[in-house]
Structure formats: structure tokens, C-alpha cells
C-alpha positions in Angstrom: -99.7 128.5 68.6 -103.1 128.2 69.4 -102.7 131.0 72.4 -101.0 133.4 69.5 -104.3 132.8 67.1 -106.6 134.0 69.6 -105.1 136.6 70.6 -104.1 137.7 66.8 -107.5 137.6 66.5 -109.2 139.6 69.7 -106.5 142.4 67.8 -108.2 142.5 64.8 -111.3 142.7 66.3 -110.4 144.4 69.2 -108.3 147.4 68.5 -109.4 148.0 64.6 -112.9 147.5 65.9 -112.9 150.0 68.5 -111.4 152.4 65.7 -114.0 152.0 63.9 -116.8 152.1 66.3 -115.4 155.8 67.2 -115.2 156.2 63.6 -119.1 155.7 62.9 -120.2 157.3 66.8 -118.4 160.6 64.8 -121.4 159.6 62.3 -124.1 159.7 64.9 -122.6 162.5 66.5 -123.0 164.5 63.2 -126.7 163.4 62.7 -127.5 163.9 66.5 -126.2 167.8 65.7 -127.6 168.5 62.8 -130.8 167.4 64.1 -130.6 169.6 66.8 -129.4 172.7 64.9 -132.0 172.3 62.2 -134.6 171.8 64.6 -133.2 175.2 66.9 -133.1 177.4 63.3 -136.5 176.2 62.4 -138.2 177.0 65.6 -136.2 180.0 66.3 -136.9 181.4 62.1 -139.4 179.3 61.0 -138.5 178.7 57.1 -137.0 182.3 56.5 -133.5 181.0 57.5 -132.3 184.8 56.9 -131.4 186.3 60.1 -132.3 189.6 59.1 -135.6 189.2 57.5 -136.6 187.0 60.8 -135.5 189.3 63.5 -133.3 192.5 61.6 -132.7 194.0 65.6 -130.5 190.7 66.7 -127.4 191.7 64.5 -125.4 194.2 62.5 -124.4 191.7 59.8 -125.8 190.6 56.8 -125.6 186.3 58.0 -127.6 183.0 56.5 -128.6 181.6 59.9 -128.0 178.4 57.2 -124.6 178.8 57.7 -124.1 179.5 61.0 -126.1 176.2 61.6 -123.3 174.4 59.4 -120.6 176.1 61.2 -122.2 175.2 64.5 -122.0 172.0 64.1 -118.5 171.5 62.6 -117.1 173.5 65.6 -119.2 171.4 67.7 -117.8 168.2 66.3 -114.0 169.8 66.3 -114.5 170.3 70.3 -115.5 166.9 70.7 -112.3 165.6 68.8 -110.4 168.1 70.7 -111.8 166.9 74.3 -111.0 163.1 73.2 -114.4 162.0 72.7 -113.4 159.5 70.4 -110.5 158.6 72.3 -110.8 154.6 71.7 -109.7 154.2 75.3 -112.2 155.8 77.0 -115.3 154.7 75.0 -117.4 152.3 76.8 -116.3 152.4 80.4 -116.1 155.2 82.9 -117.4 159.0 83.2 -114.5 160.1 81.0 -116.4 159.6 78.2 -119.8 161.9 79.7 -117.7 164.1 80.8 -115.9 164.9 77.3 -119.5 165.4 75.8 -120.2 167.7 78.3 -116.8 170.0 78.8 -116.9 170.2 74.3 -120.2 171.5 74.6 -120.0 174.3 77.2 -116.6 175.2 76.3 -117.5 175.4 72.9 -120.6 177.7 74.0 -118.6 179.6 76.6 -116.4 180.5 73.7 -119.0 181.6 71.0 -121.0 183.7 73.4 -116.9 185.6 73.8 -116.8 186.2 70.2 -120.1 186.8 69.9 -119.9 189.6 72.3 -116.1 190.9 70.9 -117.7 190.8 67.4 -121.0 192.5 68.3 -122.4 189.5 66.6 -125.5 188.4 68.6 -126.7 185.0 68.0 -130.4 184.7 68.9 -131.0 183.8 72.2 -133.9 181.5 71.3 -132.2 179.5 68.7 -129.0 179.4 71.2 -131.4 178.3 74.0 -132.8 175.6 72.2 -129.7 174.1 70.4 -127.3 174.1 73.6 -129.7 172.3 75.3 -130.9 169.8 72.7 -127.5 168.9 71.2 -125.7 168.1 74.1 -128.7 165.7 75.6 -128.6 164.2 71.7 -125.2 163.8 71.9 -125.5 161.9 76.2 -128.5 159.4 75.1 -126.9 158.6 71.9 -123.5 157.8 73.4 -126.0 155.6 76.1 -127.4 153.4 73.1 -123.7 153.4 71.6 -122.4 152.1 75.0 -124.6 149.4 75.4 -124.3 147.6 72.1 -120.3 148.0 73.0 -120.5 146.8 76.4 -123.1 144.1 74.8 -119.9 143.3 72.2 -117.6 142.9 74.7 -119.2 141.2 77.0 -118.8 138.3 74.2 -115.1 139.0 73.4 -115.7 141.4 70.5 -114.1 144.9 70.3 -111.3 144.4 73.6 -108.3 144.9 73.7 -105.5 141.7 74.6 -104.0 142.0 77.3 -101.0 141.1 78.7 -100.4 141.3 82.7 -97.1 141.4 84.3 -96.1 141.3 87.7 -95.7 138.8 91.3 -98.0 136.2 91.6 -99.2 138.2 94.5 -100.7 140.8 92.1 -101.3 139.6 89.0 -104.2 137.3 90.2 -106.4 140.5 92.0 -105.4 142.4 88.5 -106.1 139.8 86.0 -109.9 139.0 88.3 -110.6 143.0 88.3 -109.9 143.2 84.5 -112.1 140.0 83.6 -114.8 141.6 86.1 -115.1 144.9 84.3 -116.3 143.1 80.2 -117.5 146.6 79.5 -113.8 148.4 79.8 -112.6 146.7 77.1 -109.8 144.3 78.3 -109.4 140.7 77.5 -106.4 138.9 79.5 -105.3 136.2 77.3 -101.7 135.8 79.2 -99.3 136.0 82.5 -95.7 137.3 82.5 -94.6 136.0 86.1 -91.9 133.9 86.8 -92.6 130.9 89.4 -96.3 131.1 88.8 -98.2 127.3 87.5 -99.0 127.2 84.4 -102.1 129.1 84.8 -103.6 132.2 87.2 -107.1 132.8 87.0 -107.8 130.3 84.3 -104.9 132.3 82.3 -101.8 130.9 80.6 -98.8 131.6 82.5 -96.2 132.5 79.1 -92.8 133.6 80.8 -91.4 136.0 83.1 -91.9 139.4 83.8 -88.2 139.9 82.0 -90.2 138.4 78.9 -92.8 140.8 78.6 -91.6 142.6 75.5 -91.1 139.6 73.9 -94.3 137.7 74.6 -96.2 140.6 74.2 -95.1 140.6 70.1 -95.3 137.5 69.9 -98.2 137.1 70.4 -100.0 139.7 69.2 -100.9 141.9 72.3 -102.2 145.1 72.3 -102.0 146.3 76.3 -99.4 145.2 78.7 -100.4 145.6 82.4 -98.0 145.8 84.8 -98.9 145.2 88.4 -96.2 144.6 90.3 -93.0 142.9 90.7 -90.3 142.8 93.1 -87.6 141.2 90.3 -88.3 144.0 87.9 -88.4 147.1 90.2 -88.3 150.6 88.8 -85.4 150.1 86.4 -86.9 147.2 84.9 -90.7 149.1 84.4 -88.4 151.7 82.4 -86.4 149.2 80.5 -90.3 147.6 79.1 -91.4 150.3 77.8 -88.6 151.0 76.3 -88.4 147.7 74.8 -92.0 148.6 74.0 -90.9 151.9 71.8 -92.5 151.7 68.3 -94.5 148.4 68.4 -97.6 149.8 68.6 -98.2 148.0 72.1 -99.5 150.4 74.8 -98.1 149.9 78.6 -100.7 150.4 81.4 -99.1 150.1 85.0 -101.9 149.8 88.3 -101.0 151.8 90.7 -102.3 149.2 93.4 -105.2 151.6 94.9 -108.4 150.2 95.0 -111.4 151.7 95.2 -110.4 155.4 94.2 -112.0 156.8 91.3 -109.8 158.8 88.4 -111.3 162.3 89.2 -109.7 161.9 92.8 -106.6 161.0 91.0 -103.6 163.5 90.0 -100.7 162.9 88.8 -97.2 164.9 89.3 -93.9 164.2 88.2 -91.2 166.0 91.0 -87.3 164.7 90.2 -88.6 162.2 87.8 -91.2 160.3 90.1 -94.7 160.1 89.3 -96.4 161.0 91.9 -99.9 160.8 93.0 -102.1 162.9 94.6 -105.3 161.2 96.3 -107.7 164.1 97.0 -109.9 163.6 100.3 -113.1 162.6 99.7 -116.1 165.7 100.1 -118.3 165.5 101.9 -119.6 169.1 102.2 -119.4 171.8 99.8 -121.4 173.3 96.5 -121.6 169.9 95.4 -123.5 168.4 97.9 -125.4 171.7 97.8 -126.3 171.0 94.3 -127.3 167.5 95.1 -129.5 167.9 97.7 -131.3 170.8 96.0 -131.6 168.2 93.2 -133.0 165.6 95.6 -135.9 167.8 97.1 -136.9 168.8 93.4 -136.5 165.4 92.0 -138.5 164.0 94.6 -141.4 166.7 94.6 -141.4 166.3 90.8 -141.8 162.4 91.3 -144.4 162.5 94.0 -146.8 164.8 91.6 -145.9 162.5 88.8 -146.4 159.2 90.0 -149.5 160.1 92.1 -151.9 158.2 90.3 -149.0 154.9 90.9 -149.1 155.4 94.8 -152.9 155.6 94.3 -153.1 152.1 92.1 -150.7 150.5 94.5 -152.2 151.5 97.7 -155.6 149.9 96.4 -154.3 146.2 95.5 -152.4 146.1 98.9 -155.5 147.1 100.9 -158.1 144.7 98.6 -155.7 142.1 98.9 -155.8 141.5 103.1 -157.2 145.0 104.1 -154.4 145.6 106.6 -152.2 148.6 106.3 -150.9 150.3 103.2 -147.1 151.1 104.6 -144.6 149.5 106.2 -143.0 151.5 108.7 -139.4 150.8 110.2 -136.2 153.0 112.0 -133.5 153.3 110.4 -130.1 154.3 110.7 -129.1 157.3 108.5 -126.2 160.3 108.1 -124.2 160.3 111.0 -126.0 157.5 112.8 -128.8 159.7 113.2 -132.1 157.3 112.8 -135.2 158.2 111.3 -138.7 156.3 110.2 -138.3 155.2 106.5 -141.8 154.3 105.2 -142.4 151.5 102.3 -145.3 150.0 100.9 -146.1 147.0 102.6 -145.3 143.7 101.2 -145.7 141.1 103.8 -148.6 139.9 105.9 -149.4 141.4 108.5 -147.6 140.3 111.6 -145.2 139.3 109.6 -141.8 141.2 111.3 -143.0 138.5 114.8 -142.6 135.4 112.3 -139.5 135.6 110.8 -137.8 132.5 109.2 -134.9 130.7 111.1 -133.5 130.2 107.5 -131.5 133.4 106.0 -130.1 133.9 102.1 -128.7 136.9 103.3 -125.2 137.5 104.3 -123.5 138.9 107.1 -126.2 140.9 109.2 -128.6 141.2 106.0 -131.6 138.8 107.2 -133.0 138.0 103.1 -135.1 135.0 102.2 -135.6 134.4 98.5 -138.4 132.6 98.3 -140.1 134.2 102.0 -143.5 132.9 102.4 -144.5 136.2 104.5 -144.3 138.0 101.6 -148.2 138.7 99.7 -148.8 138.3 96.1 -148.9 141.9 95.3 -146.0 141.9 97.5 -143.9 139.9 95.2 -144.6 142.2 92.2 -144.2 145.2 94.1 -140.6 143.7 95.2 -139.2 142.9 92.0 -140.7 145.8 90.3 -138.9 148.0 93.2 -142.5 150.1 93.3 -142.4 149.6 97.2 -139.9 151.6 97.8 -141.6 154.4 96.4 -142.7 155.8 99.8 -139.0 156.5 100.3 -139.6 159.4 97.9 -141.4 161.7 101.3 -137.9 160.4 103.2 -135.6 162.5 100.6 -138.2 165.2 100.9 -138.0 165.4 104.7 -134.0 165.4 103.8 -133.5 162.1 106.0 -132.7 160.4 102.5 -131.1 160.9 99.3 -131.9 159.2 95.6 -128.7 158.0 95.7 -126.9 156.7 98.3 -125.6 153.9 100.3 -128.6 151.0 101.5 -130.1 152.2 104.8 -129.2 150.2 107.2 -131.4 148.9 110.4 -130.2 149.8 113.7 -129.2 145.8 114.7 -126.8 146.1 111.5 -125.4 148.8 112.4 -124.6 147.5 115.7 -122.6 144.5 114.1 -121.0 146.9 112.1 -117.0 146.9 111.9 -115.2 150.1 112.2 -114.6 150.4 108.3 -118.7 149.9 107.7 -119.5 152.9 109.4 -118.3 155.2 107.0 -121.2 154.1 105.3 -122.7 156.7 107.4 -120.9 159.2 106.4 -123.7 160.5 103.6 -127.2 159.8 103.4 -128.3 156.4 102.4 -130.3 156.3 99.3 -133.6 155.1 97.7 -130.9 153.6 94.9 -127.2 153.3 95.0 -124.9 151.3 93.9 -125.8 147.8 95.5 -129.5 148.5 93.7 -128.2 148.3 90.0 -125.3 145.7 90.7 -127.3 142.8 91.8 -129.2 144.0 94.9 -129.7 140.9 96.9 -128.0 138.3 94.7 -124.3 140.3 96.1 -122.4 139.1 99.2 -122.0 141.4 102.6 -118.7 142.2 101.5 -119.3 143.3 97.7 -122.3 145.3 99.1 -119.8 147.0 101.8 -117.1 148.0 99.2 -119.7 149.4 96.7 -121.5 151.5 99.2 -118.2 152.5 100.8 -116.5 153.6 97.1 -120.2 155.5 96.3 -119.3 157.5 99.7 -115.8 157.9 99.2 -115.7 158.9 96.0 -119.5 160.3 94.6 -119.6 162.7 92.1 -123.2 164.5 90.5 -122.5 162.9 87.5 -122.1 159.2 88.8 -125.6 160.2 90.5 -126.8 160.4 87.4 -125.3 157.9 86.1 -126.9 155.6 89.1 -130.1 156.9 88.7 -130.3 155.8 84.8 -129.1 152.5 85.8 -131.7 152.0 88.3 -134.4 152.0 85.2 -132.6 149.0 83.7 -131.8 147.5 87.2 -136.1 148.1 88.4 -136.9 146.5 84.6 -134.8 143.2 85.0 -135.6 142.4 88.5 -131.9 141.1 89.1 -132.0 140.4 92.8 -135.1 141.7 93.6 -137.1 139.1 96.3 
């Protein structure tokens, strides 16, 4: 009884709370839009909203520019609900959610510049210009603030779905730990379905057998079943729950058992009543690594100008501090094993590479040392503010770097390297990645591999971008940094 209170509750609060969070981000989403219509109209028109009187050349009609603000954003808002960006499933995890944002608003452009040309209609290029633009970043930064109280929510149990997980006990355990891992997607596991289990997996209650899933799952209030895998129900059996599940309001989600794939990769074709799916290659040339490295050498430039007066600052306290040298100079090993001098500002003594520690907190060939006495006072700030990788910035210039990308490795790690690890080197390794804004240090060899391996296998511009904002949070709490 008490299992079927809990999870009664996490409903309540889980599924009609995630209703009405998309209910009130359709709020902000109207404010963020208005906003940035009003502000496009004003600039573009000043107070004469009258399209006319501001500009009679731009169109044949007679329109109130006050209008076509108001119909702006209505159509605006009717893409978004079109593209699923209130989809409660997709809100708070993922780049499904981004990329909704992003596919309503171009398509939504893309379509009134069509009419716009068909009805010799004109819209103003300046107040077009400004209100694309505008709107859409409104719309990314606000779902960013949105996301972060959610995943802050669910990381305590509020606003996630119950969860039911069927399948062997050889599955249900890697399901149920990857589910519990991800707080931010928005799945609680409150029960098992596998028959000769113990009474618990993973700190879960074991309820009944995979044949009991329908059952269970009403019982006790569930509002996701996962299916794993099991060898007693099979095919038939998969089909027969959710059928049993038909009209309860209970949603069936079956893992496909690949790991470390991401969804775009991912498509899905029924032939003869099988679902197949396709696993795309993963790209490694192309327009899209065009695009990124293009972004790379501007990004960096931009940076480099920017932050000039930091590289100044910094280089001063590491040269009052002992007078030795400002960088740190070492070879590393980069795309396609090719190696290259990576420069950093120097945090250790000098000397300090000749007296290195018999004791190691790294793992696996990583040589770490939390609390290294080598390492200089402005060294220590510089480390867990990340400012001494800066330097790395003239790497991605020279193109021997990326911003994003795997950790570049040292040419005695690469050395230890098994086969699987070397398709780390498949793309450039990064000034940031993955391993920077999950934990950075504080991860094992292995949970550093299999991020930097699914950044290579399955990258994306977007989930550079994505990486890049997280590295601002990940430079600002220090988490791992020594």
C-alpha cells in the first residue's frame, strides 16, 4: 500500500505537473514574442505603426503593422504547437526540444516570406531582420531558464513520470540505473516486473512478473511502462501489453538495447510489420563539419580579441608569482594520431613535470592528483576556474583543436590505449567536451571513454552548442577541477 501511495503521488505531481509547466512555458513563449515583435515594429516604424505612412514604397496594401505584429505572433505560437514544443515528453531532456524551437521558427519564416512574395505583400526587411532573429534567441534562453528549474524539480522527485520497468533480470538492472542516472528526463522507477528476481533490483521493489505488467502498472498508479527485455514474453507477449494497456492512459516505452546512439541517428521503419531500425554511420566529413570548423576559427579569433586584456591579467600573476615561464608547453596526440604542441598557462612550479608524485587519483592512464603540491597558488585558481586552458584558444586557430571535442590525450595514453579508445581520434579533441561539463576529473577512465567516444560518434552543431553553454556552468562550479 505504501508502494501504491507513492507512486499515486509522483502521478499527480508528475504527469499533471508536466501539463502544466508546458501550459505556463506557452505563457512565456507569448511574452518572449511579443517582446520581440514590439520591439522589431518599434525600431523598424518608430511610433507610426502604419506601414504606409512609415515607408509607403514597401507594399501595395493599406496594413496596421499593429496587426501583422499580432498575427505574427499567433502564427508563431501555432508552429510551435504544431512542431511539439509543448510535447510534455520532450521538455527537459534532449535536443528535441531546441530543435522544435528552431524548425517552428524558420519554417514559419520560410513560409511567410512564400506568401509574402505570391501576395506581393512585402514585409519590411528591417522589421523581419530584427524579429526572426530576436524571437527565436527569446524563445532558446527562455526555454534554458525553464529547463533548469525542471531539471532542478526533478532532480527532487517533482514533475517525473512513474515508471514501471519490465523485462530479464539481465536488463532491467542496466535500464532501471540509466533511467535513475538521467533526473532531468523525467523518469522515476518506483517498481520491477521480472519474474525470479529478489525482492529488489537497484534498490527497486521487485512487484510481479513481466506477465503482470498490465496489472501492476494500474494498480499502482503508473504512468510509463518500460520494457527492456524478456525472453518469457517475446514478441507476442510485447503486443499482448499494450494491448492490455489500450485506454488506461498508461504510455508503453520499449529500449531498444543500443547504447550510446543518439535519436537523430535513429530511424525507424516498419517492412512486414517489424519495426525496424536504421543506425545511420556516424559523419565525420561533410557541410557539417565544414560549418563547425569555420565556427571554430571565428569563435576562437572572436575570443582571443575579447579576452585579451584576461590573457594579459593572467600572464602577470603567474610571472610575479615565481618569475618562471608564462605557458606550459606539451605534445599531444590529436585527429588521426597526428600530434601537435598544445600550449596552457602554466600552473605548476617549475620543474615540476621531473617531480611527479608516486601517488595518482587518476584512473587508468590519467596521472591526476587532487590535492598536488606542484601546483602554485595562482595555479590552483587558474585550475578550477578553467582560465588555463585559455591558451588552447591559438590551437583551434592553428586547426590542431576544436572548442568541442574529445580531451586530448598525451602520447603515453595513447599508447595504453585499447583498440575501441582510439576512435577517440577520430575528430579533433577539444578545449571542452563532454568529460569537461560532466565532472571533469571527479569521472572514472571508463565514463570518460564512453562520453568522449558517444561526442565522436554521434556530434551534431547543436550538441556543440549545447556543450559550449554547459561549460559556463561547468567553469562557474569548479566540479572536478584540481
Amino acid at each position: 500500500m505504501a508502494l501504491r501511495g507513492d507512486s499515486t503521488v509522483a502521478a499527480v505531481e508528475g504527469r499533471a505537473g508536466v501539463r502544466r509547466v508546458a501550459r505556463w512555458l506557452s505563457v512565456s513563449d507569448a511574452l518572449v514574442l511579443t517582446l520581440a515583435v514590439a520591439g522589431a515594429q518599434l525600431l523598424r516604424f518608430g511610433a507610426s505603426p502604419d506601414l504606409n505612412a512609415a515607408d509607403p514604397t514597401t507594399s501595395v496594401l493599406d496594413l496596421q503593422y499593429t496587426w501583422v505584429s499580432v498575427g505574427v505572433v499567433v502564427l508563431w505560437l501555432l508552429s510551435l504547437r504544431l512542431h511539439a514544443a509543448y510535447d510534455p515528453r520532450m521538455l527537459g531532456h534532449g535536443n528535441q526540444e531546441y530543435r522544435a524551437v528552431v524548425n517552428a521558427t524558420f519554417r514559419l519564416f520560410a513560409t511567410l516570406a512564400i506568401v509574402s512574395y505570391l501576395s506581393k505583400l512585402e514585409l519590411a526587411r528591417g522589421y523581419v531582420l530584427v524579429a526572426f532573429p530576436v524571437g527565436m534567441f527569446g524563445l532558446l534562453v527562455s526555454r534554458r531558464i525553464w529547463r533548469s528549474w525542471l531539471g532542478a524539480n526533478r532532480a527532487r522527485g517533482r514533475f517525473a513520470d512513474a515508471v514501471l520497468v519490465v523485462g530479464d533480470l539481465e536488463h532491467v538492472g542496466p535500464l532501471v540505473r540509466d533511467l535513475t542516472a538521467a533526473t532531468d528526463a523525467g523518469f522515476r522507477v518506483v517498481a520491477i516486473c521480472c519474474a525470479g528476481a529478489p525482492e529488489h533490483v537497484e534498490g527497486i521493489p521487485v512487484v510481479g512478473a513481466e506477465e503482470e505488467a498490465a496489472s501492476c502498472a494500474q494498480r499502482l498508479g503508473i504512468d510509463v511502462v518500460a520494457y527492456a527485455a524478456s525472453s518469457r514474453l517475446g514478441a507476442t507477449g510485447l503486443r499482448k501489453l499494450g494491448w492490455a494497456l489500450e485506454g488506461t492512459g498508461i504510455e508503453l516505452v520499449v529500449s531498444p538495447g543500443m547504447t550510446d546512439v543518439a535519436g537523430p541517428r535513429i530511424h525507424a521503419r516498419p517492412v512486414a510489420g517489424l519495426p525496424l531500425l536504421y543506425v545511420e554511420a556516424p559523419r565525420f566529413t561533410g557541410t557539417p563539419l565544414a560549418i563547425k570548423s569555420a565556427f571554430d576559427i571565428i569563435a576562437a579569433a572572436g575570443l582571443i580579441i575579447v579576452l585579451a586584456p584576461v590573457f594579459v591579467v593572467v600572464a602577470g600573476l603567474i610571472w610575479f608569482e615565481d618569475r618562471g615561464p608564462v605557458f606550459f608547453t606539451q605534445r599531444r596526440v590529436g585527429h588521426g594520431g597526428r600530434s601537435f604542441v598544445m600550449a596552457k598557462f602554466r600552473t605548476m612550479h617549475v620543474g615540476a613535470e621531473q617531480a611527479r608524485p608516486e601517488a595518482n587519483d587518476g584512473a587508468g592512464p590519467l596521472f591526476k592528483l587532487r590535492d598536488d603540491p606542484r601546483v602554485t597558488r595562482i595555479g590552483r585558481f587558474l585550475r578550477r576556474t578553467s582560465l588555463d586552458e585559455l591558451p588552447q584558444l591559438g590551437n583551434v586557430l592553428r586547426g590542431e583543436m576544436s572548442l568541442v571535442g574529445p580531451r586530448p590525450p598525451l602520447e603515453s595514453e595513447v599508447a595504453a590505449y585499447e583498440e575501441d579508445v582510439h576512435r577517440r581520434l577520430l575528430v579533433k579533441p577539444g578545449l571542452t567536451g563532454l568529460w569537461q561539463v560532466s565532472g571533469r576529473s571527479d569521472l572514472s577512465w571508463e565514463d570518460s571513454v564512453r562520453l568522449d567516444l558517444y561526442y565522436v560518434e554521434n556530434w551534431s552543431f547543436t550538441s556543440v552548442l549545447r556543450i559550449l553553454w554547459r561549460t559556463l556552468r561547468a567553469m562557474r562550479e569548479s566540479r572536478g577541477a584540481y
